[in-house]
Each structure stands twice: as structure tokens, then as C-alpha cells.
TIRO-219708 format. One record per residue (C-alpha): x, z, y. Coordinates in steps of 0.25 Angstrom, whole numbers, padded with zeros to 4 digits, always signed. Each point is the difference from the previous one (the first is absolute). Example, Ala and Ser with C-alpha at 12.3 -4.5 7.8 and 13.67 -1.06 7.14 Angstrom:
2
+0049+0031-0018+0006-0002+0014
***
This chain:
427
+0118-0138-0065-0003-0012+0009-0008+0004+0013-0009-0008+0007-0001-0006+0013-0013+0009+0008-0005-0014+0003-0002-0003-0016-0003+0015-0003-0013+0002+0011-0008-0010-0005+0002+0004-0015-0002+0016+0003-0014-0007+0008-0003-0008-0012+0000+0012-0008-0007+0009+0008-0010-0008+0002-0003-0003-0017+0001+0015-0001-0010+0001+0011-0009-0010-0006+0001+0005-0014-0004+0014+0004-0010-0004+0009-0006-0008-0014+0002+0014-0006-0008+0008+0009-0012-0010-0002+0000+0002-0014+0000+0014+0002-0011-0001+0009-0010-0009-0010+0002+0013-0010-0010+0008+0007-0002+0009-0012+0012+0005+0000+0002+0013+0010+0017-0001-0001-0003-0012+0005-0003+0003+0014+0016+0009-0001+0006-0014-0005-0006-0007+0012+0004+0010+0010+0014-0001-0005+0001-0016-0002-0004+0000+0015+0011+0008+0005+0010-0010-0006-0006-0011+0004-0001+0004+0013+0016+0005-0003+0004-0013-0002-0008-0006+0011+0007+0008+0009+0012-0003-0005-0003-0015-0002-0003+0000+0016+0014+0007+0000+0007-0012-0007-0005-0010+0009+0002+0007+0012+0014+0000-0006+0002-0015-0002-0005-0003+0014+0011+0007+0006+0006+0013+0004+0008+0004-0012-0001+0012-0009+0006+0013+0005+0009+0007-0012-0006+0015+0001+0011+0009-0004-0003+0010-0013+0003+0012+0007-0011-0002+0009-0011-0002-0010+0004+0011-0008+0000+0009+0011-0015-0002+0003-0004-0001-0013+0006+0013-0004-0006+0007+0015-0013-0004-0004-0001+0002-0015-0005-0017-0002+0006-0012-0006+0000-0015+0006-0008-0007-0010+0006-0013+0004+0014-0002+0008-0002+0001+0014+0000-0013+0010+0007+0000+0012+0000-0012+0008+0011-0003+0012-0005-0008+0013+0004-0003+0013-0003+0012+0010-0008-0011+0010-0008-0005-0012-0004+0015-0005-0012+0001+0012-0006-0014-0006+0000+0005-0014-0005+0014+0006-0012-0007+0005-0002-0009-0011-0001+0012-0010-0012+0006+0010-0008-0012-0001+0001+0001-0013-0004+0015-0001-0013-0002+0007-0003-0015-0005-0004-0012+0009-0004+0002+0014+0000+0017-0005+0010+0004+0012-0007-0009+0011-0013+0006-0003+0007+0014+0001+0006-0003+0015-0014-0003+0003-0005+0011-0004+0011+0010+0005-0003-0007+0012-0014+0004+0001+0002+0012-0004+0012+0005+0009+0009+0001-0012+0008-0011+0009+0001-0007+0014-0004-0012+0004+0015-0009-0001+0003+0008-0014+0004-0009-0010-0002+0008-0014+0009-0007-0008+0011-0005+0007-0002+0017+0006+0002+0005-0016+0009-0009-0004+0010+0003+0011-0001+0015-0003+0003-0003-0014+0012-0010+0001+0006+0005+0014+0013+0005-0004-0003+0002-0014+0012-0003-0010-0008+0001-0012-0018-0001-0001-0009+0000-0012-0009-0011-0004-0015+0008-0002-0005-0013-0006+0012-0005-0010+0004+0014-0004+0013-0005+0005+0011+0003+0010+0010-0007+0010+0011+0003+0009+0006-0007+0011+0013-0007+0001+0003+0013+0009+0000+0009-0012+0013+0006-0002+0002+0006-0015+0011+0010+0004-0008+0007+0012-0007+0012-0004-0011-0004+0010-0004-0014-0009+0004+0009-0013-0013+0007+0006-0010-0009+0004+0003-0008-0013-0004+0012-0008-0012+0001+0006-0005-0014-0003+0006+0002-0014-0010+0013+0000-0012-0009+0005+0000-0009-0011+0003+0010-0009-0015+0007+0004-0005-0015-0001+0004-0001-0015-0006+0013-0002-0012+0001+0009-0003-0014+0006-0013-0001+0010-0014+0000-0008-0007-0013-0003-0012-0002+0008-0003+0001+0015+0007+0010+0006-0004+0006+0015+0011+0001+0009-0002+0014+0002+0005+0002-0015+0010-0011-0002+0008+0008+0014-0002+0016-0010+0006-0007-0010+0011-0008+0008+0002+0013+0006+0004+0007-0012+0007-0011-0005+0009-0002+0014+0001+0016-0001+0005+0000-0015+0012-0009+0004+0002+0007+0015+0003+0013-0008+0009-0010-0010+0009-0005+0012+0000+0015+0007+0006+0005-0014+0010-0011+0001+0006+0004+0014-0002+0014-0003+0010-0002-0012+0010-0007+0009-0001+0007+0013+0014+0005-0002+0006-0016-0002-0008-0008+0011+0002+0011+0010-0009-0004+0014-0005-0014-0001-0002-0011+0010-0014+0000+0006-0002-0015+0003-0008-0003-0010-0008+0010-0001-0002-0002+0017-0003-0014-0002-0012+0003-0008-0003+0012+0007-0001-0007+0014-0009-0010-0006-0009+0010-0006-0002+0006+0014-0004-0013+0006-0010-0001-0009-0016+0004+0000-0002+0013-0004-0008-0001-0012+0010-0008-0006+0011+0011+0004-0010+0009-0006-0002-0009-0013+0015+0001-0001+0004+0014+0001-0012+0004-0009+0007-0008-0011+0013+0006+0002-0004+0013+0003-0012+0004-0007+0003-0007-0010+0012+0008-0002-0007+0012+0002-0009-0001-0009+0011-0007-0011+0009+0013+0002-0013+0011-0002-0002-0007-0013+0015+0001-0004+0002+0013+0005-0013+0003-0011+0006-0008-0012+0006-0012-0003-0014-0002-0008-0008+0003+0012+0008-0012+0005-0005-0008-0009-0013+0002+0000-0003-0002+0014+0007-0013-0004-0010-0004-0010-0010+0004+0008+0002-0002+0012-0006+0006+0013-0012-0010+0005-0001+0005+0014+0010+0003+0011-0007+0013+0002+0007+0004-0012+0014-0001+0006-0004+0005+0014-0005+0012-0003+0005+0008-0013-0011+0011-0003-0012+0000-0006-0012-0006+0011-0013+0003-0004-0007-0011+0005-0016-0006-0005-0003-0012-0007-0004-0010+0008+0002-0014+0002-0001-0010+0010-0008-0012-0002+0000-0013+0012-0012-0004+0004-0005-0015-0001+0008-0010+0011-0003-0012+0004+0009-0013-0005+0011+0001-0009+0007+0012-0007+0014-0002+0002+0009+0011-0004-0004+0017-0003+0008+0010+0001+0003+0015+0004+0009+0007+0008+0000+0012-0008+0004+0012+0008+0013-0007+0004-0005-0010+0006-0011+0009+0007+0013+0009+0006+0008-0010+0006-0012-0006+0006-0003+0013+0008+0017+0004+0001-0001-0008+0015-0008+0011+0006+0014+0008+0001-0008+0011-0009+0006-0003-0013-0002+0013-0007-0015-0002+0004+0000-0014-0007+0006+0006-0013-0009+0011+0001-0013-0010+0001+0007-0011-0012+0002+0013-0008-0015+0001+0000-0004-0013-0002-0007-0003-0013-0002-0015-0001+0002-0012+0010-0004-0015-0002+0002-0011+0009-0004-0017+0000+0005-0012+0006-0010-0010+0000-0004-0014+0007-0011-0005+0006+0009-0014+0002+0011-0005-0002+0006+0005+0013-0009+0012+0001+0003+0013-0008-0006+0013+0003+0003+0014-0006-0005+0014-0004+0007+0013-0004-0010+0012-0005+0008+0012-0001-0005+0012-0010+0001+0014+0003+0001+0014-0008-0008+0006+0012-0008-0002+0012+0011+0011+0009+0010-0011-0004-0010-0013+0002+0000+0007+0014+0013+0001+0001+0004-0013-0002-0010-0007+0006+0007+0006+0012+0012-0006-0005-0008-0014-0001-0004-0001+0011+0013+0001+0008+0008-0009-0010-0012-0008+0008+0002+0000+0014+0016-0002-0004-0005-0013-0006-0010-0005+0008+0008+0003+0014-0009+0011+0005+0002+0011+0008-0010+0011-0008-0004+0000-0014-0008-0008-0008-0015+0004+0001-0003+0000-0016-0011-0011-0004+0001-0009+0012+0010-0013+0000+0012-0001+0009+0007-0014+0003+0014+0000-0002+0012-0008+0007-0001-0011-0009-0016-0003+0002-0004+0008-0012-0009+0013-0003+0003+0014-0006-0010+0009-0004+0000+0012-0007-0011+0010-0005-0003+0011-0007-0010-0006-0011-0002+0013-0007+0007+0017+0001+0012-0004-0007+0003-0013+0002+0006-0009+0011+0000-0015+0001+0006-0011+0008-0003-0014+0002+0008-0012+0008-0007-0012+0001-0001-0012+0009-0014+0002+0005-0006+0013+0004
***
């Protein structure tokens, strides 16, 4: 049977997927002109996940035909995970190869797309304001080094796809492994891909946490399997990375290690349940970091925090969630007390907005379960204060405080149970 070249195949396998694509997406509106019909809203459901199959995979091919080259993935390997965690591929996994000094540019091109235009700008302002990072951080070029830094094989969140460097090497048991966890990640990705919609940080890192931790647990099964063939291994690449996590802020070492370790903690107690329990937290997912951090019931009220109106322009909300709470408190020294305080917290909510162009402001109101804690904290507040604005002596709550770079920190106690922070140009 005669083969074709991959420069007359790709744009074939593109035309095609893209009249599939078309015609489904015809099919779906028909389906959604029939209102009357209550299977119709099932037929939809299940049209939109293969067009957005296909899309992915359509974004695949031409990523593809720009360069880079397929990677062959051996049987063995996809049979292994499928059988480890009781789910089929539903469409043959793609795995791309590119230069180890071009995996940092595709890195970053694939977070841009994540958070959409100008999304990871407007978050290094705000991390900014809030203390999340320093003034010379650079947030993307920070994250994409942590995730390509020696790395020999990385997964795509946005295409569903993977890649590995021309540093891969088939025959070490090292690559064997971090190939198996990409080929996990897009396994989870065809089964359980990210909810339509807008989606709070806070929730898309739970989810990304259990995702990372499913296929951390993959790879430590791999090695575990063939401890007795790979004997001690070189650390270099694992050093390499490691250094440059150390150099890095510490809400971004934090970020990190809460992917790959309690993720995996919280991947492994649902194992350990069933392979069902698996899949359940799978399908539905946890929502909140909280959920990962602290493993026991918390019996915590209902409330929820709601911003007040600002001046200007609203331009980006979000919540730390109890992560993000604990990592901001951790550089106290005290860090059981900061886990302690996020263990309580019951619901944060923070906005960037402008009042021009150059001039963007922020507030962070934080939600208690109680005014012990509120107390608490508010102590903790009031020292992450002083550290940012130079002082010698805490914060005093409700009035402003100039910091090195000319702006103004104030943080109050608006009501028993809540705290909140602002960091604005004027006082």
C-alpha cells in the first residue's frame, strides 16, 4: 500500500478534520432548533465533546505540519496506563518532538493561551499588589521556566497534547517515566477535560492538582516497577530543576509543590478507596484547594464575600482560596499557624481595577469561620504589612502605610470575621 509523504498527508488529515468539525457543529444546531425534545439536550452534550475532540486534534495537526515532528509512542506504554487506570484513549495520543531551547517559548505561548489576552499581565499585577510576588518578578517567563527547565517531556493543558525534547532518550527508564506521565495527562483530558465557562483560578489549580497528582502516582509506579534495572540514577536533571525552583518566589515554589504533592496525596486516598473513588473525584472534581490541603470534614458556615463598588475599571477577580491565603502568611517563619488560619477560611475574593491606564489599585477582603481566627489573622496581616512596606513595627489596622515604591497599604477589619486589604496609588 503506497504511503504518503507527511507534507501531502497533513493537509488532508486537516481538511478532514475540519468537514468533520463543520458538520457536527451543523448537527448540534439542529439539535438545538428541536426544543421539544428532552434527548436532545443528551445528543447535544455529546456532539460538543466531539467537536471539541476534533478541535483539539485539528490544533494537534497543524501544530504538526508547522514543524516539530510526531513522536512514535511505544504500545507497551499506552497499555500499561490504560490498564493502571481502568480507562481507554478515545482518540491515539499525540506526542510532539521539539528542540529542548524552543520547549520554554512553546511553554509560554501555551499560558497565554490558558488565561487569554492580556490574562497573565493583569495576574502579575495583581500578585504584585497583593504580595503574591516582588516587584522584578516576571510571571510568565517565571512559570514557564519551572515547567520547561529540564524537563524532557511537558503536556500541552490547552491542545490536550504532548511533547518531548530532542533530549528524550527512549531506552532510559527515567524518559520511559516522564513520558508516561504526559501520556496519563491526556489520558484525564479525553475523559475529564476542564468545564466550559469561566473558571476561577482557585478551581482550575484543585483540579490541575488532581490531575498532576493522578499522573505523579502513574510515574512512581513506573520506577517502583523497575527499581531493581535502573538501580541509583543520575540527579542532574532533577538538580537542575530543583535549583531553579529554589531561586524562585515562594508562592510560586508553593504553587508548585501543592501540585505535586497534594495533588498526589489526595490522587492516592482515592485509590487507596477504589478505583471508582478515583473516578468520581475525576468527574467531579474538587473546586477548592482547601480540598487538597486539608483531608477531614471542616465544618465551616455559608458565607460569601461580595467587593464593594470601586472606582474606574474592573479588570480581573479572583480568589486565592485557602492556598493562596497560606502562602501569603508562610513568610512569617510560623508556617503551621498560616495553615492553621487558611484551614479556617471560609471565602476570599480579590480585584485588580484601574482608575487609568497607568494606575491600577487593588482589594483583597478575606472571610472568616470566626472572630478568634479574624483575630488571629489580622495579627498575621498586619505583620505581612510592616515586611512589605519596610517598617519596623506592625501595621496599625485601618490606617494607610507608604510603601518603598511610593504606594499605600492599608488593612482593616471591616466586620468580626473578616479582614481586608487594599493597595492603591493614593491613600
Amino acid at each position: 500500500m503506497m504511503q504518503l509523504p507527511p507534507q501531502q498527508l497533513l493537509p488532508i488529515l486537516l481538511g478532514t478534520a475540519l468537514a468533520a468539525a463543520g458538520w457536527m457543529q451543523g448537527a448540534q444546531w439542529k439539535s438545538l432548533a428541536r426544543e421539544d425534545n428532552p434527548s436532545d439536550s443528551v445528543e447535544v452534550v455529546a456532539l460538543q465533546q466531539q467537536i471539541d475532540q476534533l478541535t483539539k486534534e485539528n490544533e494537534a495537526l497543524r501544530s504538526l505540519s508547522q514543524g516539530g515532528g510526531a513522536f512514535a509512542v511505544p504500545p507497551e506504554l499506552v497499555t500499561r496506563i490504560e490498564k493502571q487506570l481502568s480507562l481507554s484513549f478515545r482518540s491515539t495520543p499525540i506526542i510532539h518532538q521539539i528542540a529542548n531551547e524552543e520547549l520554554r517559548d512553546r511553554v509560554a505561548a501555551s499560558i497565554e493561551a490558558r488565561f487569554g489576552p492580556g490574562g497573565i499581565d493583569d495576574r502579575e499585577k495583581a500578585y504584585k499588589l497583593v504580595g503574591w510576588l516582588g516587584p522584578e518578578d516576571r510571571l510568565l517567563g517565571q512559570l514557564s521556566a519551572l515547567r520547561a527547565v529540564g524537563a524532557r517531556a511537558w503536556f500541552d493543558e490547552v491542545s490536550g497534547e504532548g511533547w518531548v525534547t530532542d533530549r528524550f532518550q527512549l531506552e532510559n527508564v527515567p524518559d520511559q517515566a516522564s513520558l508516561l506521565r504526559v501520556l496519563t495527562r491526556i489520558l484525564l483530558e479525553q475523559h475529564y477535560p476542564m468545564a466550559k465557562g469561566e473558571i476561577t483560578d482557585e478551581t482550575m489549580r484543585a483540579r490541575d492538582a488532581l490531575h498532576t497528582g493522578v499522573a505523579a502516582g502513574v510515574e512512581a509506579k513506573y520506577y517502583q516497577d523497575n527499581a531493581r534495572s535502573i538501580g541509583f540514577m543520575s540527579l542532574k536533571q532533577d538538580n537542575e530543576a530543583s535549583q531553579l525552583l529554589l531561586s524562585m518566589p515562594p508562592f510560586l515554589q508553593g504553587l508548585m509543590s501543592f501540585l505535586s504533592q497534594e495533588g498526589k496525596t489526595f490522587a492516592d486516598q482515592a485509590i487507596l478507596q477504589s478505583q471508582d473513588q478515583l473516578h468520581k473525584a475525576l468527574h467531579q472534581p474538587p473546586t477548592k484547594t482547601a480540598e487538597l490541603m486539608y483531608l477531614f470534614e471542616r465544618n465551616l458556615p455559608d458565607k460569601k464575600v461580595t467587593l464593594p463598588t470601586t472606582p474606574g475599571e474592573i479588570v480581573l477577580e479572583d480568589s486565592g482560596g485557602a492556598l493562596g491565603l497560606r502562602l501569603w502568611l508562610d513568610p512569617l517563619g510560623d508556617v503551621q499557624a498560616s495553615r492553621d488560619i487558611a484551614e479556617q477560611l471560609v471565602d476570599d475574593q480579590w480585584r485588580l481595577y484601574a482608575t487609568d491606564d497607568r494606575t491600577h489599585h487593588l482589594i483583597w477582603i478575606v472571610e472568616f469561620a470566626d472572630a478568634a481566627t479574624t483575630t488571629k489573622a489580622l495579627t498575621g496581616f498586619c505583620g505581612m504589612g510592616s515586611y512589605f512596606t519596610g517598617s519596623d513595627t506592625d501595621l496599625t489596622p485601618g490606617k494607610p502605610a507608604q510603601t518603598p515604591e511610593g504606594r499605600w497599604l492599608t488593612i482593616d477589619r471591616p466586620s468580626p470575621t473578616s479582614l481586608r486589604l487594599q493597595n492603591t496609588a493614593n491613600p
